[in-house]
C-alpha positions in Angstrom: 6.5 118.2 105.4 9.4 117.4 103.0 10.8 120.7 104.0 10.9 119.2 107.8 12.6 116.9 106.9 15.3 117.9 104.4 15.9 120.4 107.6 15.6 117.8 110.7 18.2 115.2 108.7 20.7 118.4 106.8 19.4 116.9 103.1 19.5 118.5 100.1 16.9 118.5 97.8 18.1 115.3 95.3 19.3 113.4 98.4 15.7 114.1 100.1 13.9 112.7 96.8 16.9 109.3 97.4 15.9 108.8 100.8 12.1 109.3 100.4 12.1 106.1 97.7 14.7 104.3 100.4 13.3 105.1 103.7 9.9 103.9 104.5 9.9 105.6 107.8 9.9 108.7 105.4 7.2 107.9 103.2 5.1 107.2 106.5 5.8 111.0 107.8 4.6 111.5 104.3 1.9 110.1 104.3 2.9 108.0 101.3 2.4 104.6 99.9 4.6 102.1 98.1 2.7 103.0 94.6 2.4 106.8 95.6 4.7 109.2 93.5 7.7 110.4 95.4 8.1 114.3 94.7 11.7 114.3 92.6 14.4 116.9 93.6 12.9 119.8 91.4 9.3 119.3 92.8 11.0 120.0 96.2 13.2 123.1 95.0 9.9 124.8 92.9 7.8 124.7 96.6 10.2 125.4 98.7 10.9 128.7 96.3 6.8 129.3 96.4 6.7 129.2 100.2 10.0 131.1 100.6 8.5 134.3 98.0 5.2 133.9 99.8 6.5 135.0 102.7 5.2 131.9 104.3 7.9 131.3 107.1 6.5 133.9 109.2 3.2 132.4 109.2 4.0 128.6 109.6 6.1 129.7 112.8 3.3 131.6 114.1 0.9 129.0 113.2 3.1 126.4 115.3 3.8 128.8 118.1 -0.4 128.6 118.2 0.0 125.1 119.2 2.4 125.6 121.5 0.2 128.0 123.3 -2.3 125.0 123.1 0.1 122.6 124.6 0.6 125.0 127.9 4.3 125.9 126.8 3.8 129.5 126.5 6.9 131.7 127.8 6.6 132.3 131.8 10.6 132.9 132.6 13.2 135.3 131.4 14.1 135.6 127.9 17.4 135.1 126.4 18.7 137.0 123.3 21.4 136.0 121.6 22.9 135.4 117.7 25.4 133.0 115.7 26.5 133.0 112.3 25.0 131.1 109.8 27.7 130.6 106.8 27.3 130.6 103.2 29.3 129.5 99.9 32.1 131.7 99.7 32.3 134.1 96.5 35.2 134.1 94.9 35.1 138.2 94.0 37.7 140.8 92.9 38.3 143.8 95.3 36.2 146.6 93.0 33.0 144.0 92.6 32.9 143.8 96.4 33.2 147.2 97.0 29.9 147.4 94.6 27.9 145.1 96.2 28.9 147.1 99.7 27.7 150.6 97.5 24.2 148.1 97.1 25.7 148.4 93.2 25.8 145.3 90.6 28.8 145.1 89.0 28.3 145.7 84.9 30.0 142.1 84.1 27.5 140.0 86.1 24.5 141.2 83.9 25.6 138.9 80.9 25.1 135.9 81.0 22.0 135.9 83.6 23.9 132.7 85.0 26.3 134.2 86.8 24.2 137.1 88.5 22.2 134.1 89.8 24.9 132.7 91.4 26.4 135.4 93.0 24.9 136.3 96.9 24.8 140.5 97.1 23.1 140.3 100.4 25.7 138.3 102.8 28.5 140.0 104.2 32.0 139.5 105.6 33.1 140.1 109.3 35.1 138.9 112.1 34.8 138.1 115.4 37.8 136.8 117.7 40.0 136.8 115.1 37.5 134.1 113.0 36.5 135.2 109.7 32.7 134.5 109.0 30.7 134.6 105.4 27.0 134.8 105.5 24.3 135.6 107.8 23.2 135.5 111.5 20.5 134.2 112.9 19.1 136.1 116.2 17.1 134.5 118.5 15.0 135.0 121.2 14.7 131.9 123.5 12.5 131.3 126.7 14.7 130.6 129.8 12.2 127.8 131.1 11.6 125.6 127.9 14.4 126.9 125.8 11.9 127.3 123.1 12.1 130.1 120.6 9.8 132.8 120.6 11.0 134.6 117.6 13.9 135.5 115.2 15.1 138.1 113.0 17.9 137.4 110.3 20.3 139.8 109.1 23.9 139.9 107.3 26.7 138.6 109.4 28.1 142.3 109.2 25.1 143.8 111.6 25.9 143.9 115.0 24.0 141.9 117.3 22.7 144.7 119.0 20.8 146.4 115.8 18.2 143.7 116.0 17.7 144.1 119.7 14.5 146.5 118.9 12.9 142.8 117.5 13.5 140.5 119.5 12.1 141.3 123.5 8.7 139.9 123.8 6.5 142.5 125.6 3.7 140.3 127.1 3.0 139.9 130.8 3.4 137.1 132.6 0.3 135.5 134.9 1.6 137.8 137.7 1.4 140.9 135.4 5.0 141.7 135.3 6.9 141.3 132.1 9.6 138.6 131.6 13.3 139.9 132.0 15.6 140.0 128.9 18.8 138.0 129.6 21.7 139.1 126.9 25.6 139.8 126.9 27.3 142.6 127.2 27.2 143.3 123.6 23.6 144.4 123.5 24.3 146.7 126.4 24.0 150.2 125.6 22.1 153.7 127.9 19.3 153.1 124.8 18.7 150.1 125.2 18.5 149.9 129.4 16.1 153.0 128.9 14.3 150.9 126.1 13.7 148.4 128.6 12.8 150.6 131.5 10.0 152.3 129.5 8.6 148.8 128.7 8.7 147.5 131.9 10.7 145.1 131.6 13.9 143.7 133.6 17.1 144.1 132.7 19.5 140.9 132.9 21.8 142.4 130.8 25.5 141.8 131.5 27.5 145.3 132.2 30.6 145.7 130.3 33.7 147.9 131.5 35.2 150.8 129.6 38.4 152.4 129.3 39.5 153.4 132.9 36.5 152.3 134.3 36.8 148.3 134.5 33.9 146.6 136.6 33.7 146.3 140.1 33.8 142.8 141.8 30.0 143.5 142.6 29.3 144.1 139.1 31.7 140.3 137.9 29.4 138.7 140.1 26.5 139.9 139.1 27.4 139.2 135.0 28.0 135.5 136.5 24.8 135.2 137.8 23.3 136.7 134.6 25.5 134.6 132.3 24.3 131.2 134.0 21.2 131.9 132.7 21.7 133.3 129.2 24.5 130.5 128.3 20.9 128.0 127.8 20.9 129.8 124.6 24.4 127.9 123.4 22.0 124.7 124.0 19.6 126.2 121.3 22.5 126.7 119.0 24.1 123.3 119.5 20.9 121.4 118.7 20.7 123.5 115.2 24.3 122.3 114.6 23.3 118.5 114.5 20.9 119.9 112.1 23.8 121.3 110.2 22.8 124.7 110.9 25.3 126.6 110.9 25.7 126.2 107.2 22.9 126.5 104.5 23.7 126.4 100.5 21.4 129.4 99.3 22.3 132.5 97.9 20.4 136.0 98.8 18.7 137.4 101.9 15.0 136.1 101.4 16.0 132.5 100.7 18.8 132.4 103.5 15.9 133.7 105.6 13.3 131.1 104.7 16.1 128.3 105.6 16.9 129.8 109.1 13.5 130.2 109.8 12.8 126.6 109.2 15.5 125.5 110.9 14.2 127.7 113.5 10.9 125.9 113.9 12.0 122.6 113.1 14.2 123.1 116.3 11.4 123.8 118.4 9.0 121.1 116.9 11.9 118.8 118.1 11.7 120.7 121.3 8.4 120.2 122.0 8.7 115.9 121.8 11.6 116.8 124.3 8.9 118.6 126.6 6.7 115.6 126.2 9.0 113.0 127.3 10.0 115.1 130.4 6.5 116.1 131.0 5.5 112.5 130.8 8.4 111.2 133.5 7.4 113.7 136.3 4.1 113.6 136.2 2.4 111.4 139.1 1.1 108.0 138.7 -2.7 107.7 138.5 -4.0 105.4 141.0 
């Protein structure tokens, strides 16, 4: 539970351990009283490193998505695909040690002192996008269209393109009415493969089309990427509630850790989500008389 909230509130692990002995409101989610022990800052980082080389993200996300299920939120519209960047601390590396790291190669000076391997991320990569320069990972998602809950996610550097953990993400499960729920995603993911892909699964294709050299797209084919994009722009919403989390930034260093942090962030997005559902739930349903 400390790990929900370090991730709901963007605390690190000695500012958790502060606000725990400040905030009763803390201690209550806790489950602690005044003459409990507070776990200090090392207690946090040791099982928050047990959890994350467990494995363990996998399964608490599934575990939750169970009670989901139990709740009646289970996916019934479309599904929307998309990724964004998570950033890490910048490494400050000469030209030859990154062109190691790219060759999957440890460069012979990090090996003495064991201090400065540890602090050096070999897993994150560099890449750009409109002109922006990004450091890290990325975090794809895929996202119900109805409750703008997450269904699952795959994490990857930030060099992959989005469209290289497309064969993860679409969720292949029939709806009450049999058919499957249509994947909507930008024109990025588009590709012959992946409509095919989708055809021999059954499911729909909200994909938006994207023009190629002297072939632009027609004015039948804009409108239909509008109609498409109205849908798969609820995903930004996703995004933009991680961000008050501070999640587009997480202090770690290496793939499995970065992926244990996104992954909570993940869930801890949609246990948020679900007191959302409750309150709207709660307003429309009809008076009892």
């Amino acid at each position: 539970m400390t790990q929900v909230l370090q991730q709901l509130h963007n605390l690190s692990d000695d500012r958790i351990e502060c606000q725990i002995r400040d905030r009763l409101s803390f201690m209550r989610f806790l489950g602690l009283q005044l003459e409990d022990q507070v776990p200090d800052a090392k207690t946090v980082w040791l099982f928050r490193e047990r959890l994350t080389h467990a494995g363990l993200i996998d399964v608490l996300f599934a575990r939750f998505d169970e009670q989901l299920a139990a709740h009646g939120y289970v996916a019934r519209a479309g599904q929307m695909i998309d990724a964004t960047f998570i950033e890490v601390p910048r490494q400050r590396n000469h030209r030859e040690e990154n062109e190691q790291i790219k060759a999957n190669e440890t460069p012979a000076d990090w090996q003495l002192p064991q201090a400065k391997l540890r602090q050096k991320d070999v897993d994150a990569r560099w890449t750009k996008k409109n002109n922006e320069s990004h450091y890290g990972y990325k975090n794809h998602v895929n996202v119900d269209q109805a409750n703008k809950l997450i269904q699952c996610f795959q994490v990857t550097n930030a060099a992959v393109h989005d469209s290289q953990a497309f064969d993860f993400l679409p969720d292949q499960a029939a709806q009450e009415d049999g058919g499957k729920r249509a994947v909507y995603a930008d024109s990025a993911y588009r590709s012959q493969e992946k409509e095919a892909q989708l055809a021999a699964a059954g499911i729909p294709s909200r994909i938006c089309e994207k023009g190629v050299r002297d072939r632009p797209l027609t004015e039948l084919q804009k409108a239909m990427n509008k109609a498409k994009s109205k849908v798969r722009a609820r995903v930004e919403h996703v995004f933009g509630a991680q961000a008050q989390m501070g999640g587009h930034f997480v202090r770690t260093i290496g793939h499995l850790r970065a992926r244990f942090k996104i992954g909570m962030m993940n869930l801890v997005y949609n246990m948020v989500r679900l007191g959302q559902l409750h309150k709207r739930d709660r307003r429309v349903a009809p008076a009892v008389t």
